[in-house]
C-alpha positions as CSV (number, residue, x, y, z in Angstrom):
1,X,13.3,-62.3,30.0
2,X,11.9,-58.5,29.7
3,X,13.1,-58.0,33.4
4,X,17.0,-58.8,32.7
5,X,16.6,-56.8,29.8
6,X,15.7,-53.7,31.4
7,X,17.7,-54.3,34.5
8,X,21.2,-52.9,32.7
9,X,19.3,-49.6,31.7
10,X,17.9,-49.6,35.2
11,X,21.8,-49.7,36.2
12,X,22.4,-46.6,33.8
13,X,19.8,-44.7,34.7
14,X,20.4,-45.3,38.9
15,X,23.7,-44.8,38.7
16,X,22.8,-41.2,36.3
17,X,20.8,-40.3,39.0
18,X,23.3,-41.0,41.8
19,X,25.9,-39.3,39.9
20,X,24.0,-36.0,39.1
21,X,22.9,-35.9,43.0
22,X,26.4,-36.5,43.9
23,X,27.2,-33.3,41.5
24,X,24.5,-31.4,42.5
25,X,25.5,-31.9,46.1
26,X,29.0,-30.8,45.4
27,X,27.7,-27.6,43.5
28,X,25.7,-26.5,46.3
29,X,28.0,-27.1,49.0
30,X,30.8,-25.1,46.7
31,X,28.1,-22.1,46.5
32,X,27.2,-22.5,50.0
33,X,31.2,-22.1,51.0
34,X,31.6,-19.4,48.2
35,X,29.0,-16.9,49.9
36,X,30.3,-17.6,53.0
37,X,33.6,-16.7,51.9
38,X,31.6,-13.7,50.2
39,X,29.8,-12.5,53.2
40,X,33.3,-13.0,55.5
41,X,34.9,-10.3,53.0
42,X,32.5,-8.2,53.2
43,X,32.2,-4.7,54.6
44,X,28.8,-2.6,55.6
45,X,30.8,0.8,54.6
46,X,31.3,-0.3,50.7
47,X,27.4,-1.3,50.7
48,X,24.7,1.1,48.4
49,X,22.8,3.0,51.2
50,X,19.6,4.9,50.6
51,X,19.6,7.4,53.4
52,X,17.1,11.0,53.8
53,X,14.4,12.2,55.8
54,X,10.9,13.1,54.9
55,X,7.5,14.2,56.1
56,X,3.9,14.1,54.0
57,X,0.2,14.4,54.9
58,X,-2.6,16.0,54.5
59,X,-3.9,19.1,56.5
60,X,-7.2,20.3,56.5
61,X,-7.3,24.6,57.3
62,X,-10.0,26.3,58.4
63,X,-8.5,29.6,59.9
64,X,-7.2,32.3,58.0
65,X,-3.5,31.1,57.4
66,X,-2.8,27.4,56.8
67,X,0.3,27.6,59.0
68,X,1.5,30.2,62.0
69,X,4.3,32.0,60.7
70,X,6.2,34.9,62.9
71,X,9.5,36.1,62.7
72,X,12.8,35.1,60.9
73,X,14.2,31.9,63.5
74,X,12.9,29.3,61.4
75,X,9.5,28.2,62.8
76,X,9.3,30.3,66.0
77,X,5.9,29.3,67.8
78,X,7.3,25.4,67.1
79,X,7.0,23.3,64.2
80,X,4.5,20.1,65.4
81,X,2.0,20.5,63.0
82,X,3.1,23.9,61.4
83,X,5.6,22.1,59.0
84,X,5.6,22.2,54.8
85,X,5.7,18.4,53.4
86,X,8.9,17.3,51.6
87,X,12.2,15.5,51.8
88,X,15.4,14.4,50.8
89,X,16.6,10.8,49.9
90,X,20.4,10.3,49.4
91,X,21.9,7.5,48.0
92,X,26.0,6.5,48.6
93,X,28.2,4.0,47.3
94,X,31.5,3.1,49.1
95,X,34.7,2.5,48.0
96,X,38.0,0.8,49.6
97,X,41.5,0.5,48.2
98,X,44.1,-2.1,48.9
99,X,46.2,0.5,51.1
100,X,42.8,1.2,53.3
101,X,41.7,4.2,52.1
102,X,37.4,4.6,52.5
103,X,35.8,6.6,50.0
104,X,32.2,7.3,49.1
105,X,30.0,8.9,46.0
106,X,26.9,10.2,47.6
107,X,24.1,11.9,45.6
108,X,20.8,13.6,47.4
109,X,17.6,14.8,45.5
110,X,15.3,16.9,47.6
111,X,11.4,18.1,47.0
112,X,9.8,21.0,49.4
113,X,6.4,22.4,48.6
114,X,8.1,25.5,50.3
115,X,10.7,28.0,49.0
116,X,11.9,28.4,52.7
117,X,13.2,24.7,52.7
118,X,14.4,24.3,48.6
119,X,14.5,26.5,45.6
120,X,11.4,27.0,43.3
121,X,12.4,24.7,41.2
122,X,10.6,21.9,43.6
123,X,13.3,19.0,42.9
124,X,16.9,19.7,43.6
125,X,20.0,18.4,43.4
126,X,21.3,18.9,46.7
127,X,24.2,16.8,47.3
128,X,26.8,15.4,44.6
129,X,30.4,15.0,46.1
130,X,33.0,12.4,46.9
131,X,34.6,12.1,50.1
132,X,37.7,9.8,51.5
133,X,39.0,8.9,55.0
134,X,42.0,7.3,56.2
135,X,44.4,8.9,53.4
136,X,47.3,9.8,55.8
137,X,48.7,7.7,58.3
138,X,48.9,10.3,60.7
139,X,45.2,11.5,60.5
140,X,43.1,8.5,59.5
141,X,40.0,10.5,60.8
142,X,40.7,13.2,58.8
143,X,37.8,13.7,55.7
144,X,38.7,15.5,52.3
145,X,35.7,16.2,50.2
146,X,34.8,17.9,47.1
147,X,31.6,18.5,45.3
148,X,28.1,19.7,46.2
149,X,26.9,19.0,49.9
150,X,24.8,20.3,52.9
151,X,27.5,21.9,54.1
152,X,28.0,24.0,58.1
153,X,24.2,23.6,58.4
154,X,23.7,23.2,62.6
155,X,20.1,22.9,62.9
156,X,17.6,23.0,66.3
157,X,14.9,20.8,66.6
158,X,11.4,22.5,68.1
159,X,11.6,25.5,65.7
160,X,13.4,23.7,62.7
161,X,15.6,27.1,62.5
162,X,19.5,26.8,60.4
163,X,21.0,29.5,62.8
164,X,24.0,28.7,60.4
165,X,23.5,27.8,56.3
166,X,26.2,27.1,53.7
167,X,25.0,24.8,51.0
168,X,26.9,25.2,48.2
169,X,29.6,23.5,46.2
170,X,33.3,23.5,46.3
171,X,35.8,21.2,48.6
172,X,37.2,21.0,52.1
173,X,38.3,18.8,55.1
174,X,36.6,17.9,58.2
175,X,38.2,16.0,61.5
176,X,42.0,17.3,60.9
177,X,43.0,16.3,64.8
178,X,44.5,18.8,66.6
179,X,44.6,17.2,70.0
180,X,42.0,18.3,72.4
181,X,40.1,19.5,69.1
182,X,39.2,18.5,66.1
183,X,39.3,21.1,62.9
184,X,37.2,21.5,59.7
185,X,37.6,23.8,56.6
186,X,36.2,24.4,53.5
187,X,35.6,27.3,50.5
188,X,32.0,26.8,49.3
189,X,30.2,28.9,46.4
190,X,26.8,29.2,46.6
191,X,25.0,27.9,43.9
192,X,22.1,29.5,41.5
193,X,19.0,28.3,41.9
194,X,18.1,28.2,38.5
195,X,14.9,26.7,38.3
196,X,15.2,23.5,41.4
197,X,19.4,24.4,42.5
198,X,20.4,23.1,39.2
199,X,22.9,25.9,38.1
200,X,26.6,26.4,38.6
201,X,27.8,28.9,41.8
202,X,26.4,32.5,41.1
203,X,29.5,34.6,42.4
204,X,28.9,34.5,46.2
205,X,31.7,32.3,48.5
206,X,32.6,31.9,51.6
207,X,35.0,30.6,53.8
208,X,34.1,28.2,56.4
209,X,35.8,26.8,59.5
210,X,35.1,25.2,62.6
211,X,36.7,23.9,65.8
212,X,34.9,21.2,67.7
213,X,35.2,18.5,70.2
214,X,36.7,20.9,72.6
215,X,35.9,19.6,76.3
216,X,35.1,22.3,78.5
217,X,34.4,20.6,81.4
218,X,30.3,20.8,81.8
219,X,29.9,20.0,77.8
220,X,31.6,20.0,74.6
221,X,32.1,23.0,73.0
222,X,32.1,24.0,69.0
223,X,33.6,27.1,67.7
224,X,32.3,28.7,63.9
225,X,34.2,31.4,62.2
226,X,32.9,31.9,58.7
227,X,34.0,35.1,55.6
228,X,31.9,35.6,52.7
229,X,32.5,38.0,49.4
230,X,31.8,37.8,45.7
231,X,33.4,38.0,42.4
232,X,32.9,39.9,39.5
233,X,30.3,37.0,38.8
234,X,28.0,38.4,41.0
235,X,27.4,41.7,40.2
236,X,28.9,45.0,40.5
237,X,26.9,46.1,43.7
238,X,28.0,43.4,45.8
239,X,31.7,43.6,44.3
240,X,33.4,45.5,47.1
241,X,30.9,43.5,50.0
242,X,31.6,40.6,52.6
243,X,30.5,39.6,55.6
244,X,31.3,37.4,58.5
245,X,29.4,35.0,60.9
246,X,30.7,34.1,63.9
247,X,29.0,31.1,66.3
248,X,29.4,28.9,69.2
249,X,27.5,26.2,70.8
250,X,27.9,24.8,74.6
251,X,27.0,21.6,75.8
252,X,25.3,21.7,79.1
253,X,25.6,18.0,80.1
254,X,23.9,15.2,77.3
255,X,20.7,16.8,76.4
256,X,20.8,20.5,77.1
257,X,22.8,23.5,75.2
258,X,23.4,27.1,74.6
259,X,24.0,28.6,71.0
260,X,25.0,32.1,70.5
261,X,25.3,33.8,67.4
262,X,26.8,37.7,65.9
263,X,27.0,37.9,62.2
264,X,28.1,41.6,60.6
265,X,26.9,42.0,56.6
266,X,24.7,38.6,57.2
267,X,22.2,36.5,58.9
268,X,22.6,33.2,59.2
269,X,25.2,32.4,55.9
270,X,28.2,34.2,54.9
271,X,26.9,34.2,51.6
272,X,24.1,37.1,52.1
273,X,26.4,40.1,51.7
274,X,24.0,42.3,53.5
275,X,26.4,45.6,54.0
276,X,25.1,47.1,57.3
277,X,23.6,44.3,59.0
278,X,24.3,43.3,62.2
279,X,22.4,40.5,63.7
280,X,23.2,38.9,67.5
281,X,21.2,35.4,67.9
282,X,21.1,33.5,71.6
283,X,19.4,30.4,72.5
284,X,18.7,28.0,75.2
285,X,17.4,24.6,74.1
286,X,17.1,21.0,75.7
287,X,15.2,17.8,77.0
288,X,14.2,16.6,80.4
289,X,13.0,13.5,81.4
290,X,11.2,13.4,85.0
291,X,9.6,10.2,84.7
292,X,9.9,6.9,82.0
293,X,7.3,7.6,80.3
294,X,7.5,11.8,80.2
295,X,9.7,13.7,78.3
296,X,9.6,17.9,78.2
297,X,11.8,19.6,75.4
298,X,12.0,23.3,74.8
299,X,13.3,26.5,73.7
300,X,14.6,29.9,74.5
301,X,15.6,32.5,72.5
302,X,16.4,36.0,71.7
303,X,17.3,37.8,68.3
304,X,18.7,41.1,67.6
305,X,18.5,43.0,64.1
306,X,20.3,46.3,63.5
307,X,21.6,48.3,60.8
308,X,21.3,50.8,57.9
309,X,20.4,47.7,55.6
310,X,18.4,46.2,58.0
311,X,14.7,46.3,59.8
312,X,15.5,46.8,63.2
313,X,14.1,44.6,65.6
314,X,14.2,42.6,68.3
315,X,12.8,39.1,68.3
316,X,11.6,36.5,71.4
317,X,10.7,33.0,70.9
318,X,9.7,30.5,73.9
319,X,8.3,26.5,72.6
320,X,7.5,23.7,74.9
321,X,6.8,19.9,74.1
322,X,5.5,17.3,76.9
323,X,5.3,14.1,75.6
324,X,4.0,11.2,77.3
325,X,4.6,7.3,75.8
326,X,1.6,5.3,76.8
327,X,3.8,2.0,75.3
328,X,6.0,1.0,72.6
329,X,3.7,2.2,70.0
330,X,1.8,4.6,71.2
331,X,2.2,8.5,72.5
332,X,0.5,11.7,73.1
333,X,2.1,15.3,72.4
334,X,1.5,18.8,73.1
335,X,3.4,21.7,71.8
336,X,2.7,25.4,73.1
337,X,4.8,28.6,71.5
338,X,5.0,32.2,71.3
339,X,6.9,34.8,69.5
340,X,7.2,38.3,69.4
341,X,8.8,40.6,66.9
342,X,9.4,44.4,68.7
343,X,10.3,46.9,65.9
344,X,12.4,49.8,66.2
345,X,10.7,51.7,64.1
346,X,7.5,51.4,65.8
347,X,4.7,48.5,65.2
348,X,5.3,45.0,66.4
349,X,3.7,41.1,65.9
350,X,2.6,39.0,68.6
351,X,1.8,34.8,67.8
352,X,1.2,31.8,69.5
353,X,0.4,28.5,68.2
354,X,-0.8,24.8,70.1
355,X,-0.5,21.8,68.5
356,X,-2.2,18.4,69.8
357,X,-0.7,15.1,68.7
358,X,-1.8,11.7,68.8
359,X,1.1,9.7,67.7
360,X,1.9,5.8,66.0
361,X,5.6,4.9,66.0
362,X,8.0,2.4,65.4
363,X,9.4,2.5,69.3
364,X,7.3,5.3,70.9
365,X,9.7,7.4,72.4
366,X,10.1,11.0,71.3
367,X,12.9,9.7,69.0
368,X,11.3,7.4,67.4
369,X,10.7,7.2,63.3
370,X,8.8,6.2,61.4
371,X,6.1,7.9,63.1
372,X,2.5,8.5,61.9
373,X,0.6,11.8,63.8
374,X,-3.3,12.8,63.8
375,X,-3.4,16.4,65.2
376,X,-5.0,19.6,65.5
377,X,-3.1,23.2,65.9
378,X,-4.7,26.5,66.5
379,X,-3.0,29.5,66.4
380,X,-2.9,33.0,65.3
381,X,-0.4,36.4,65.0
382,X,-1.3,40.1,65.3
383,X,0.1,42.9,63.7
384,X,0.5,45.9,64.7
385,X,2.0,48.7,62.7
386,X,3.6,51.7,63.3
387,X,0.4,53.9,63.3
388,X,-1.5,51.7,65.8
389,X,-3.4,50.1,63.4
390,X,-3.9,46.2,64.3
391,X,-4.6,43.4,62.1
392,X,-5.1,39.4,63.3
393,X,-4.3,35.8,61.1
394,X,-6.0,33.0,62.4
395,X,-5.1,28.6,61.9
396,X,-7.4,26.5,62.9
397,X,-6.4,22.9,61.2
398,X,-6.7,19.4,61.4
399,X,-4.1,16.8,60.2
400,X,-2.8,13.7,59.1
401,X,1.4,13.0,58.6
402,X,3.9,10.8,58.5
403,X,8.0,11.7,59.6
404,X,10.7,9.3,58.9
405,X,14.5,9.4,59.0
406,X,16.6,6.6,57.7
């Protein structure tokens, strides 16, 4: 008798179970279809992206000077193991509109250990803008932007050297076709440091253009033009001063190029309002590749300082990297440079720097990030100054580094 007593809850209870699997089925096959309907609308361009580059380690010095420093083209005897540790992480959100239109929020904080690559400060806000593409039919390429940004910053790679710099805040556009060329412009105000680049623009501007994409038959070629001057903002001693920085790089086939440089009030940025300064910059940089597993890059160049304002001097740099990838992972560098600095005025500094690198990466060709190095540089630079009198500053260090970019 118990067992046909309990059979009709049995029923209840089986046919519970059956029914909740049943729904349970359903659910998950309605999720499953949902994010594939999800993942189908989709689009890489609106995703958050954390983006930057950075490099940190430790370096033991035993010479005179923890790094070899010479000149004023960025790291002139060659940056492999003569670098400061820092970096920059960016993070951008993208946007789309029903009509098409792509636009992104972007925001960068930086941290350098040395003036030369941030403010003081140490953290920075270096990027805070908003950008959009494909607002006019006609010119879907065609970027408007306004806000903070890296902005006209061409860089080269052995001696880490800006030969042009206009960070700064204000607005512009970039990729207005022209046919045969593409066109960018922008005003930019250079902004206070303030304690880590956190203050408003300090009464220096410039204005910034560039011509690029032209094809000029052995390489592509990119014209800068660039005016700077102040407001009453800045002071009265720069109120009646501006300056302009004219530039052009040459493409000599896929891996090598020429830069040349001639900037009157100014360096390398508009925004320095020099007054009688006059500075001509030339360079010759590339690759070569004479085997699969060898790879050579250097650099050539030659700077020329003159003026009332100005230290007159002439300035030679010449850095060469073989590099040879034993595998995927593995690779072995060597970096030689020399400068020399040849004052008018009399006096003059000689340096040269070698770097040794045993390398770990995530593909093992000279490209390839993230990479962690083990090396040893020696260097040193001697002074001479006008009255003969010679001095010498010696590195001798071993270190330990990682370099990513993302």
């Amino acid at each position: 008798m118990k067992t046909f007593k309990f059979l009709p809850i049995a029923v209840a209870v089986a046919t519970s179970i059956a029914s909740f699997s049943a729904l349970v089925a359903d659910d998950i096959e309605a999720l499953t279809e949902r994010i594939q309907a999800l993942e189908a609308q989709s689009d890489p361009d609106l995703a958050l992206k954390f983006t930057g580059y950075a490099r940190y380690g430790a370096r033991y010095a035993g010479g005179d000077s923890e790094l070899v420093g010479i000149g004023s083209t960025g790291v002139a005897v060659g940056r492999l193991g003569n670098e400061a540790n820092g970096g920059e992480f960016q993070f951008t959100k993208g946007f789309k509109t029903d009509s098409g239109m792509l636009w992104d929020v972007a925001i960068m904080l930086d941290h350098w250990e040395s003036s030369d690559w941030g403010s003081e400060g140490g953290a920075n806000v270096k990027k805070f803008y908003a950008s959009g593409t494909n607002i006019f039919e006609s010119q879907p390429g065609l970027r408007i932007w306004g806000g903070r940004d890296f902005h006209q910053r061409p860089q080269q790679g052995l001696n880490d050297y800006m030969w042009l710099a206009h960070d700064g805040q204000g607005a512009g556009f970039d990729n207005l076709d022209l046919g045969g060329a593409k066109f960018n412009l922008a005003f930019v105000g250079q902004v206070s440091d303030n304690g880590g680049a956190l203050g408003n623009d300090n009464g220096k501007y410039a204005i910034t253009s560039k011509l690029h994409g032209i094809d000029a038959g052995i390489g592509n070629l990119d014209l800068y033009f660039n005016y700077g001057f102040a407001s009453d903002q800045a002071g009265t001693a720069l109120e009646d001063e501006n300056s302009w920085v004219a530039g052009a790089m040459l493409g000599l086939g896929s891996s090598n190029k020429i830069i040349a440089k001639y900037a009157d009030g100014a360096d390398n940025s508009a925004f320095d309002l020099a007054g009688d300064k006059k500075v001509m910059y030339v360079s010759l940089e590339g690759g070569v590749n004479p085997s699969e597993n060898v790879f050579v890059d250097y650099l050539l160049s030659y700077k020329d300082i003159s003026g009332d304002d100005a230290t007159e001097q002439s300035e030679y740099s010449a850095i060469v990297r073989p590099m040879y990838n034993w595998n995927s992972v593995h690779s072995t560098w060597l970096e030689a440079g020399y400068a020399m600095v040849d004052q008018d005025a009399g006096g003059d500094q000689e340096g040269w720097k070698v770097t040794l690198s045993q390398n770990i990466s995530m593909g093992g060709l000279p490209w390839s990030r993230p990479m962690v190095r083990f090396y040893a540089t020696f260097g040193d630079v001697e002074t001479t100054d006008a009255s003969s009198v010679t001095t010498n500053v010696d590195t001798a260090s071993l270190g330990a580094m990682f370099e990513a970019w993302w």
